[in-house]
C-alpha positions, 0 to 999 in steps of 0.5 A: 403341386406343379412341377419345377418344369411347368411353372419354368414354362409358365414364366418364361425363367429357368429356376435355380434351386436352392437346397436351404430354401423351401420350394415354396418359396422359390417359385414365389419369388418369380411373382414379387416385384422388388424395392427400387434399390433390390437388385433382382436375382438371374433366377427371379427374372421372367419377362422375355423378348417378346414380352418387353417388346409388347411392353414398348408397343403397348406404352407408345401405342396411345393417343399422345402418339398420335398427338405428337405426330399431328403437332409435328404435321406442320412440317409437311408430311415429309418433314414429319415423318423425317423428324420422327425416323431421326430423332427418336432413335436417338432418344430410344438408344438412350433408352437401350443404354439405360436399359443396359443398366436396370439389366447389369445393376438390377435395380430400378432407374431412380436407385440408379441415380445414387451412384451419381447423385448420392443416396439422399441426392436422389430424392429430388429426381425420384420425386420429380419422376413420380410426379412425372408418370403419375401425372401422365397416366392422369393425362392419358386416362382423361383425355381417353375419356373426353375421346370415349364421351364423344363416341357414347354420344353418337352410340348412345346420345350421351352428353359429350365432355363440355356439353351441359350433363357430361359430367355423369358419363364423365365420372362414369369413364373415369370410374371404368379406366381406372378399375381397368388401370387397377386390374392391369397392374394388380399382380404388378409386372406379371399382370402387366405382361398378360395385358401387354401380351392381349393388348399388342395383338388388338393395338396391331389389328386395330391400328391397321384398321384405322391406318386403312380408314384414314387412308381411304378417306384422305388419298395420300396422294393430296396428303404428300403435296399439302403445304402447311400456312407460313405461320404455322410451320413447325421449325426442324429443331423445334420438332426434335425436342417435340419428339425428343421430349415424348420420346425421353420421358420413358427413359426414366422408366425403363429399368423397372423392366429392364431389371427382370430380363435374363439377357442383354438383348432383351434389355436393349434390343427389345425395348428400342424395336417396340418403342420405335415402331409403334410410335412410328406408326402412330404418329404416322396416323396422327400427321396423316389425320391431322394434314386430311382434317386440314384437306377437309376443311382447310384449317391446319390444326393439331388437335385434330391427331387426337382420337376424338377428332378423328373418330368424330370425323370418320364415324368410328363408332365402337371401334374406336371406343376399343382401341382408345381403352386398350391404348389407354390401358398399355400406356398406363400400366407402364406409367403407373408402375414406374411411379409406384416403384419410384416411391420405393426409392424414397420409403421402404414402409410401403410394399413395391406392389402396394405402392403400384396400387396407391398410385393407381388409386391416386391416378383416379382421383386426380382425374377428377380435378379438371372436371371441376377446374376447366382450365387444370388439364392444359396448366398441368401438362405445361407443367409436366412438360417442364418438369420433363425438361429438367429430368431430361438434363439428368439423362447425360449425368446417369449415362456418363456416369456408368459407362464413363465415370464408373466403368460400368461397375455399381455396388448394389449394397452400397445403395443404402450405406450411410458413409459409403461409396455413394454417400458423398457430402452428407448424401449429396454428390454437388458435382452432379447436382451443379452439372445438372442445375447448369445443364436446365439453364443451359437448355433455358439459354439455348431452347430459342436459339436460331440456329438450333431451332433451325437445325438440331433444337436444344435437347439432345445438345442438353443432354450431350452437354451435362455428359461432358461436363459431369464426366470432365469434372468427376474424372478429374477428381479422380486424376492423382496429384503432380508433384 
C-alpha cells in the first residue's frame, strides 16, 4: 500500500485525514471529478501552478489561433499584433476573475451562474455553453483532420479532404482524433493533466520550429513593410471583438479548473500567463504565415494562417502532422471537459466522468456531418459565433454579481435549495435575464457602430454595459426604504 506522503507527492496535494473516514477513501477522493454545484474540498485539490498553465498553452495552442491571427493580418503586421497584445489581456483578466470565483466557491462556472440567474435560470446558459464547447471541440477536431488529409497525401498519395476518395481517410482521421480525445479525458482532469503536461513540452519544441521555418521562408523584413488591399483592411474595432470573441469563450470554462486549485495565484495567475502567451504566440504565426502566403502570391487571404495551407506551402511533412494532433488533442481536452461538467449543472442522473465521456463520443459523431453536408461546417460556426455572443453579454452579470452585488460571498448549499436565497421568482432572477436580454441587443444595435469599429468595437463595451446596469439595478433592490 503507498503511503500518505508518496500519493502527496504523486498529485501535488497535501492530504488531510480524516479519522472516521477509511484511508481508502480519502486518496480517491483526489481522483473524482465533481457534479457542477459540488464545491470541491481544499483536501481534494490537485492541479498546481505549472499544471494550469499548461492547461491554458495547451487550450490555445491550436490552429484557430493561428486563424485568428491570419483574420487579424489585415491590419498590417504592426496592427495585428497591436490588437493581440491589448485586447486579449483584457478578456484573460476576465478569465482570472472568473477564476477567482471557481477557486473561492468551488464549483463549477455554469453552477456559478445561480446566484445571478436563479437555480432554474441557469439552465439556458448551461445549455447554450454545452453547445458552445461541444460544438468547438467538433470544429477543432475536424478541421485538424482536413489539415492531417493534405499532409497523408503528400506522405502516402491519399486523397486529400474535397478530392474524389477522401472520405475513407476522412473517417479514418475522424476515428484516430476522437480515441485519442477519448484517451486524454479518460481519467477526467488527472488525465487531463498528464496530456497536458506532454503536450506543453511538444507545443514548445514544435512551435519553435515552425516559428523559425516560416521565418526563414518569409524575411520579416518584407513582412513588417506588406500593406494589406484598401478593401480588405481590418478596422481596429472589428479586430477586438475578432480577438475578444476567441479570447472569451473560454471564460465560460475556467472554473471547472479552477475549482481544484489550493491558492489564488494558481486560479488566476496561472491561467492568464498560459493563455496569453501561447496565443500570442500562435497567432503571431498565423499574421506572419498569412501576410508571407500573400508576399508569395500577392493575394491576401486569411485562410492562408490555417495549418493545411501552411504545411502545404512549407513542406512540413510529418512534423506537422504532429503538431496539428498534439494541438488538437490539448485544445480539445479543455472543451470537452467544460462541456461534460456543464451537463452536470442540468441533471445529476449522469456521473461528472460519465458525461466528459458522452460528450467525447458525441463529438466523434457529429464530426461526421459535414462530410455529408458540404456546407455544415461554415453555417455551424456562424452559429456558434452568435451564440458565443450571447454568452459573452452574460459575462458582465456573472462578474458584478460576485464581486459587486454579492461581495464576494456565495452559499454553495443554497445552489440546489428550491425557495432559497437563489430561487427567486420560481427559479428565475428576471432582473438578470432582462439585463442580459438587453445587453445581446445592445451589442446587435452598436456591433456596426463607426465609431466602435473604428476604436474599441462592441464587446468589450457589452460586457462593461450588462455590468453597470445588473449592478444599478440589483443594488437597488437591496437599498432600504425613505420614509
Amino acid at each position: 500500500m503507498k503511503s500518505i506522503e508518496k500519493v502527496e507527492a504523486e498529485v501535488g496535494v497535501t492530504i488531510e485525514v480524516d479519522a472516521k473516514t477509511p484511508l481508502n477513501n480519502q486518496l480517491d477522493a483526489t481522483t473524482e471529478e465533481h457534479y457542477a454545484t459540488e464545491e470541491v474540498p481544499m483536501s481534494q485539490r490537485n492541479i498546481g501552478f505549472f499544471d494550469m498553465v499548461a492547461i491554458w498553452v495547451g487550450a490555445n495552442s491550436n490552429n484557430a489561433s493561428w486563424y485568428v491571427g491570419g483574420t487579424v493580418a489585415g491590419m498590417a503586421f504592426a496592427g495585428a499584433i497591436g490588437v493581440t497584445l491589448i485586447s486579449n489581456p483584457i478578456a484573460y483578466l476576465i478569465l482570472a476573475l472568473v477564476g477567482y470565483m471557481g477557486f473561492k466557491v468551488g464549483t463549477s462556472t455554469m453552477a456559478l451562474t445561480r446566484p445571478a440567474f436563479g437555480i432554474k435560470g441557469s439552465l439556458l446558459p448551461t445549455v447554450l455553453n454545452t453547445i458552445v464547447f461541444l460544438g468547438w471541440a467538433v470544429v477543432n477536431t475536424f478541421i485538424a483532420v482536413i489539415s492531417m488529409s493534405f499532409i497523408l497525401k503528400d506522405l502516402f498519395g491519399w486523397a486529400a479532404y474535397g478530392e474524389p476518395g477522401s472520405k475513407g481517410p476522412m473517417i479514418l482521421g475522424i476515428v484516430f482524433m476522437s480515441l485519442l480525445n477519448l484517451l486524454a479525458v479518460s481519467l477526467g482532469r488527472n488525465s487531463i493533466k498528464i496530456v497536458e503536461r506532454i503536450g506543453i513540452v511538444l507545443v514548445l519544441i514544435l512551435g519553435v520550429w515552425i516559428t523559425v521555418v516560416v521565418l526563414n521562408t518569409h524575411p520579416l523584413s518584407a513582412i513588417l513593410d506588406w500593406k494589406a488591399p484598401p478593401e480588405s483592411v481590418v478596422p481596429v474595432g472589428k479586430a477586438v471583438d475578432i480577438m475578444a470573441a476567441f479570447s472569451l469563450a473560454w471564460v465560460l470554462g475556467i472554473a471547472e479548473f479552477t475549482r481544484y486549485t489550493r491558492t489564488a495565484r494558481t486560479a488566476t495567475v496561472a491561467p492568464l500567463v498560459g493563455a496569453y502567451v501561447s496565443l500570442l504566440w500562435f497567432a503571431f504565426i498565423g499574421i506572419i504565415a498569412t501576410i508571407g502566403a500573400a508576399l508569395s502570391t500577392g493575394v491576401y487571404n486569411p485562410d492562408n494562417s490555417d495549418p493545411s495551407s501552411i504545411v502545404t506551402n512549407l513542406g512540413l511533412g510529418s512534423f506537422a502532422l504532429i503538431l496539428i494532433v498534439v494541438a488538437c488533442v490539448t485544445t480539445n481536452v479543455v472543451n470537452l471537459m467544460a462541456a461534460g461538467i456543464s451537463i452536470t449543472n442540468v441533471t445529476k442522473k449522469v456521473k461528472p466522468l460519465h458525461s466528459i465521456w458522452m460528450v467525447t463520443v458525441l463529438a466523434g459523431f457529429l464530426m461526421l456531418v459535414p462530410l455529408y453536408l458540404a456546407s455544415f461546417l461554415d453555417t455551424f460556426m456562424g452559429f456558434l459565433d452568435y451564440i458565443g455572443m450571447v454568452l459573452s453579454a452574460l459575462l458582465g452579470i456573472l462578474v458584478a454579481d460576485y464581486f459587486i452585488v454579492k461581495k464576494r460571498s456565495y452559499d454553495v448549499r443554497e445552489f440546489e435549495k428550491v425557495g432559497g436565497a437563489y430561487w427567486f421568482y420560481k427559479g428565475v432572477n428576471l432582473k438578470a435575464v432582462a439585463v442580459w436580454a438587453l445587453g445581446v441587443v445592445f451589442f446587435l444595435s452598436v456591433s456596426n457602430s463607426g465609431l466602435l469599429n473604428n476604436s474599441v468595437g462592441a464587446v468589450y463595451p457589452t460586457i462593461l454595459f450588462t455590468a453597470v446596469l445588473y449592478s444599478l439595478i440589483s443594488l437597488k433592490g437591496k437599498q432600504p426604504k425613505l420614509t
